[in-house]
N, C-alpha and C positions, 0 to 999 in steps of 0.2 A: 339362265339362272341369275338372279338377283345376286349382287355382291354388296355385303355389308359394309360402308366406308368408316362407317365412326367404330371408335375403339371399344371395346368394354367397359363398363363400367369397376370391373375388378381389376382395370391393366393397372402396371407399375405404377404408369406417370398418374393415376388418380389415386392410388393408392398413397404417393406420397404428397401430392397433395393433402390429402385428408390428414394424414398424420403431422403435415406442418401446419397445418391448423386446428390439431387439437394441443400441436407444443406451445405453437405460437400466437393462437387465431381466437380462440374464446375468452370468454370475460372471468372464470376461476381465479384462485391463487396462484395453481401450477403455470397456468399461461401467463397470469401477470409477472410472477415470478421468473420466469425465462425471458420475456419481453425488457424485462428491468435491467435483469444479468445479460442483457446480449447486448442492452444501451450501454451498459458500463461496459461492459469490455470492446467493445467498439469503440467505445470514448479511449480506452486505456490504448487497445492496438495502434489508433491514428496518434494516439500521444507518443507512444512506443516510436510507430514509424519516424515522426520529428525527432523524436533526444533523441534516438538513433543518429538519423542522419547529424541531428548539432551534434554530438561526440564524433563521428566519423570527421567532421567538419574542423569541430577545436584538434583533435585529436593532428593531423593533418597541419593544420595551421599552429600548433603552440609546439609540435614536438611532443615527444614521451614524454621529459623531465618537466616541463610547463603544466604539460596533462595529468600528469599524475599529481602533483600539488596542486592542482583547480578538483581533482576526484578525492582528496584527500580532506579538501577546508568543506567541499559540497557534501561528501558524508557528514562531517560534522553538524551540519546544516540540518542534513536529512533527519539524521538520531535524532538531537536537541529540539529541534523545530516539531515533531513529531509527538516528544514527550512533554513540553513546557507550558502544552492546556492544561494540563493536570487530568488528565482521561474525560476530558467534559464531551471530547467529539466522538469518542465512542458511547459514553455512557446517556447523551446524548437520544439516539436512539431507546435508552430503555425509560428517561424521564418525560420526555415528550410524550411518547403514546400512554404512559399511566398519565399523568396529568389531561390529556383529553377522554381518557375511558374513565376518567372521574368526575371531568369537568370542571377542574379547579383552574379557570381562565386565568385568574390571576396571578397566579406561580408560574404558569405557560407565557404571559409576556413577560413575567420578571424573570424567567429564564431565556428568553427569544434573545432579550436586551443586555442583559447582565452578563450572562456568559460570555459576550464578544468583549463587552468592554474587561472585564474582570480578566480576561487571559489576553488581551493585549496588554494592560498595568500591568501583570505580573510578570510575561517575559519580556517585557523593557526595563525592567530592571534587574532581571536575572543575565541579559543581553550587556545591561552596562557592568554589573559584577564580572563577567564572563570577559569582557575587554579589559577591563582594568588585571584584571590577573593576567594575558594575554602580554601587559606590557611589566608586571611585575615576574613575569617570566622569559622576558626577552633574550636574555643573555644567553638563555637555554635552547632556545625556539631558533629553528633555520631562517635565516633573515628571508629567505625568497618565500617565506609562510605567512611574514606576521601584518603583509597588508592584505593580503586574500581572509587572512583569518578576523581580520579590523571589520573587515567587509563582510565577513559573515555574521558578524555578532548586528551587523546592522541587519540584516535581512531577516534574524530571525522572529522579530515582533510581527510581522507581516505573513510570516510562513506559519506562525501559530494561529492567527485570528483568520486564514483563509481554510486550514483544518478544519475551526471549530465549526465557521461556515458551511463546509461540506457538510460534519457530522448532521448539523440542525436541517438543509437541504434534504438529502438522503433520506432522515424523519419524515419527511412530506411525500416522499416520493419524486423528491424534484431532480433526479438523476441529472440531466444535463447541468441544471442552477450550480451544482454539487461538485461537478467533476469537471465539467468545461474551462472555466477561469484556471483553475491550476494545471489538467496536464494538456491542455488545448491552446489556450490562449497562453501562457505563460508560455508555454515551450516554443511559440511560433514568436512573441517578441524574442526571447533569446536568441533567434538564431537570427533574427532583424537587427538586434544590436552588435551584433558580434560580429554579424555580415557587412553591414555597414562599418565598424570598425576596420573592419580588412581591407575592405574599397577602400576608406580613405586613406589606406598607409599606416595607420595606427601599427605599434606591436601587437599583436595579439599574445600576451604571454597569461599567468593566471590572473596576474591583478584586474587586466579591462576584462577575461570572464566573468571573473566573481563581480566585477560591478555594474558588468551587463545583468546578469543573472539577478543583481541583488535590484536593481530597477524595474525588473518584468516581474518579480515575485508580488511588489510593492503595488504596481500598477494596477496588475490580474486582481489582487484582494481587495482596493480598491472599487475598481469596474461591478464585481463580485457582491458587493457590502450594498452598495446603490440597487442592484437589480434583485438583490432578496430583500431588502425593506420593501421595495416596492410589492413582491410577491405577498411579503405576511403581511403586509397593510391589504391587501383582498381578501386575505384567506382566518385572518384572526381577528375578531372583532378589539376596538381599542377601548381602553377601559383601566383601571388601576392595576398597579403591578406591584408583585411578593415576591419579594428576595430572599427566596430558603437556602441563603448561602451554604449552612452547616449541613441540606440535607443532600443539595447538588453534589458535598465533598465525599457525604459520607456515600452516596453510588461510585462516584468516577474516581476516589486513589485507587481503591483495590482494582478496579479495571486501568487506572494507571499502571497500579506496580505490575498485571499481566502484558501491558503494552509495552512496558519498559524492557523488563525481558526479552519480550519475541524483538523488539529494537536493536536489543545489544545485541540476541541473538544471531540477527540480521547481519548487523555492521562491524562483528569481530571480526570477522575474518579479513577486509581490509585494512581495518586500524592497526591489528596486530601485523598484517603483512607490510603496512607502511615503517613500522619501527625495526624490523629483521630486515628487509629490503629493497632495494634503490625504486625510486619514482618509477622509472619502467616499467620494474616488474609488476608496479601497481595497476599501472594502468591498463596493464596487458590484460589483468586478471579483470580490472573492471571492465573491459572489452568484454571479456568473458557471459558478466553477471550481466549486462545489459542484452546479449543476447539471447539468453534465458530465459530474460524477464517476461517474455508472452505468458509463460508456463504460471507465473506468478501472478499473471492478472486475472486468469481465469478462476482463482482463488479468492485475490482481491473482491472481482466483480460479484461471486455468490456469497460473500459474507458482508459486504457493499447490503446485498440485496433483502437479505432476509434475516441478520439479526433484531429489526423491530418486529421483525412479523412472529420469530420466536417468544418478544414481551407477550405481545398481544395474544395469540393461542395459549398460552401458560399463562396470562391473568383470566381467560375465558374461563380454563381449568378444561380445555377440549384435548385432552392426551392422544387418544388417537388421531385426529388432527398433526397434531404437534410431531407425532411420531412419523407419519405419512409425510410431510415438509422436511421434516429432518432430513427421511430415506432419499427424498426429490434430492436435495440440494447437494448431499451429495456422491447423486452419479452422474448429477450435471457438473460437478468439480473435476471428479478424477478423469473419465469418458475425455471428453476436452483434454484433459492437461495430457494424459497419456496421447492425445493424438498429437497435439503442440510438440511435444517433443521428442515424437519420432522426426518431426519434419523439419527441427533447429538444427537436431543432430545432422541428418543427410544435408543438409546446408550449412554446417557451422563454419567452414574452413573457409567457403567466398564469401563469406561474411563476414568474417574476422578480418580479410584480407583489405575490405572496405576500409579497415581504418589503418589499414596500411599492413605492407609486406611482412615486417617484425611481428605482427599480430596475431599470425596464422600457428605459431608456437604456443599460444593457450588451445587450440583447437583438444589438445587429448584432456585437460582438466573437463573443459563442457561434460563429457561420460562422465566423470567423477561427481560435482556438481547434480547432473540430473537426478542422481539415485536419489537424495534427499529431498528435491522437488516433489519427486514423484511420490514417495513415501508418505510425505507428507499429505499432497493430494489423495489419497484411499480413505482419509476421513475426511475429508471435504471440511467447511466451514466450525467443526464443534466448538473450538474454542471461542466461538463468538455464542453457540448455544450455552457453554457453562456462563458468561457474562453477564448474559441476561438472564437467565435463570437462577441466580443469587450465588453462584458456585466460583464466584472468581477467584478465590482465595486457594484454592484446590490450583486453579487452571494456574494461579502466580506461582506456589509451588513447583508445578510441572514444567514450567517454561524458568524460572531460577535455577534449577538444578539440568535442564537442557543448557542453558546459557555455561553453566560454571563449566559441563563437560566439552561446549565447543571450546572456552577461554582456554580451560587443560590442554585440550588437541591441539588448541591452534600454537599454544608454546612451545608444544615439544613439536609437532608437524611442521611450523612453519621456518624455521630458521633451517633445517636441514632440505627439506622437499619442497620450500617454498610455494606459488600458487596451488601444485599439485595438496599440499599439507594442507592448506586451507580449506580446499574446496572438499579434501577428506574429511576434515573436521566438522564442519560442517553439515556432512550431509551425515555424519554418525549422533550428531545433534539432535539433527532435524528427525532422524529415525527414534533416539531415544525419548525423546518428544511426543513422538506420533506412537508411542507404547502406552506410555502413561497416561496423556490424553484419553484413548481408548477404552485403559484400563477404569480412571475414573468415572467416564461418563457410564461405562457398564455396571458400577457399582452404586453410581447418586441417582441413576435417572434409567438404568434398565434399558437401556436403548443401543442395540447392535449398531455401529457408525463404523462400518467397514465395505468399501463399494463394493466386495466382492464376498462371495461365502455367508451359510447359509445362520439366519436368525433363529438362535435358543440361546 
């Protein structure tokens, strides 16, 4: 009797095959769309991997009380640095693809061009205002702050105009142009300067962090600026440029004032924890938030990927389209992030311990923390679909009064319950957030954005 050796064609292993090549393998939206989001979060994970290890590293080398004043001026970095484009790197995405679905070239290089130099002008001078107050407030300010903080107002012109860089990137599709320089290369000089700082004897306290950090921000945006001219000098023919300054502002404040929000949102919870208390505790909790952070990227990278693609299907006016992208995006956010953080949790405590023995005491906030993560993640990406879809003014509301309620929490939570307070706060934020949100988009735009249960 003849014995069949080759398998079925219905076995497992072809079956999954086929199914990771219709996730990952055809030329669709859905596929490119997963293709994009799995560059960026790949980009984000291996960036993840590095600040990981450089925190375990500073952490280790500077002591708590050093670490927590280098996590303390680098938040401020983060907030400010973030907010000081004036929303151009997110809004970004929605004036580029209208300016090519119209064809108006010359608004498209007067935005290419202008946006970078226009938000490096403005935060260098909001960087030198930001220092001089810095020293008109000295007497107030902890001496062991006010040169990490000198050092961050330098960094920040360089942290704004590699944003904006992103945002225009991302426009294109150029994921790696986009994401690489900042948390690739940027993250890998840090931990070169810092390492070498150590070899050679140096102290390593917060001051040589923050001005290692503030030389590899400087570099990266550099490096960065060079190899995307070179890209749109291929990709955008050259020719005269329109400077619709007033109309660039009128898209990206109110995607500002949304961005602003989810910012403070973001970074109340340490700032307030740094003023109730001592540098340790800070740092412990930002042990904490960096080991989470995968759960966050997986976010990042589907809202990274497909808020131009929500301009585009919504100036088409193809609704079912748009709604079908929508549904995609997010069960590719929540799926993910629910798995990410079953797997932080069962690992969190030798993980914590990586940046030292004291560290493993934020272990029980992580559970606290994740609930808001997660919450968050069941609507995947929307607040980037109200953005582009002219509704940000709604999505600023919802995220202002999410902000006010973490600021509340975190007053009365953090001075008594400290890290544990915060990461409550926060996640009762980040819930009351993911209500409103939901509630809106069901009411402007009809669209069920809940990864689970069923559409009416």
């Amino acid at each position: 009797m003849a014995v069949m050796d080759a398998p079925p064609a219905t076995s497992p292993l072809a079956g999954l095959k086929a199914r990771l090549a219709a996730l990952f393998g055809s030329s669709n939206e859905r596929s490119l769309t997963n293709r994009l989001a799995g560059t960026i979060f790949l980009i984000r994970v291996v960036s993840a991997a590095m600040a990981y290890g450089a925190q375990i590293l500073l952490a280790r080398w500077m002591g708590t009380s050093d670490y927590g004043v280098y996590v303390y001026v680098w938040t401020w970095v983060l907030l400010l640095g973030s907010m000081l484009d004036f929303g151009i790197s997110a809004s970004a995405q929605k004036i580029i693809p209208e300016y090519r679905a119209s064809g108006d070239l010359d608004r498209l290089r007067g935005f290419l061009s202008g946006s970078r130099w226009g938000t490096l002008a403005a935060s260098s001078l909001v960087s030198l205002a930001l220092a001089a107050l810095v020293w008109a407030l000295s007497s107030s300010i902890d001496p062991a702050t006010m040169l990490p903080l000198y050092l961050g107002c330098l960094t920040l012109p360089a942290f704004v105009v590699a944003n904006t860089q992103d945002g225009i990137a991302r426009s294109h599709d150029w994921m790696k142009l986009g994401l690489m320089p900042q948390f690739i290369i940027r993250q890998a000089l840090i931990i070169g300067f810092t390492a070498g700082l150590f070899v050679l004897g140096f102290q390593l306290g917060a001051v040589a962090a923050m001005a290692a950090s503030c030389a590899a921000v400087w570099l990266a945006m550099i490096g960065q600026m060079i190899a995307l001219n070179r890209r749109l000098a291929g990709h955008v023919a050259s020719g005269p440029r329109a400077y619709d300054v007033r109309g660039w502002l009128a898209t990206s404040l109110p995607i500002l004032l949304v961005e602003s929000f989810y910012l403070l949102l973001s970074y109340t919870d340490v700032l307030v924890l740094q003023q109730f208390r001592s540098a340790e505790d800070v740092g412990v909790y930002y042990a904490v938030v960096k080991t989470l952070a995968l759960v966050s990227f997986i976010h990042y990278a589907m809202s990274a990927t497909t808020a131009h693609r929500f301009t585009e299907y919504h100036a088409a006016g193809d609704k079912d389209r748009l709604a079908a992208y929508v549904k995609h995006a997010i069960a590719w956010t929540f799926w993910p992030s629910l798995a990410a953080t079953l797997v932080l949790l069962a690992l969190g405590k030798p993980l914590l311990w990586l940046f030292g023995p004291q560290f493993t005491q934020g272990y029980g906030i992580m559970f606290v923390a994740a609930i808001g993560l997660m919450v968050r993640a069941a609507i995947g990406p929307v607040e980037r679909l109200l953005n582009m879809l002219g509704h940000q003014n709604m999505c600023a509301l919802a995220y202002a009064l999410a902000f006010a309620v973490n600021l509340i929490l975190c007053l009365v939570l953090v001075p008594r319950f400290g890290g544990y307070g915060a990461a409550a706060a926060t996640s009762a934020a980040l819930t009351f957030e993911t209500v409103l949100l939901f509630w809106i988009v069901r009411k402007r735009l009809g669209l069920h954005v809940l990864a689970f249960g069923k559409k009416g």
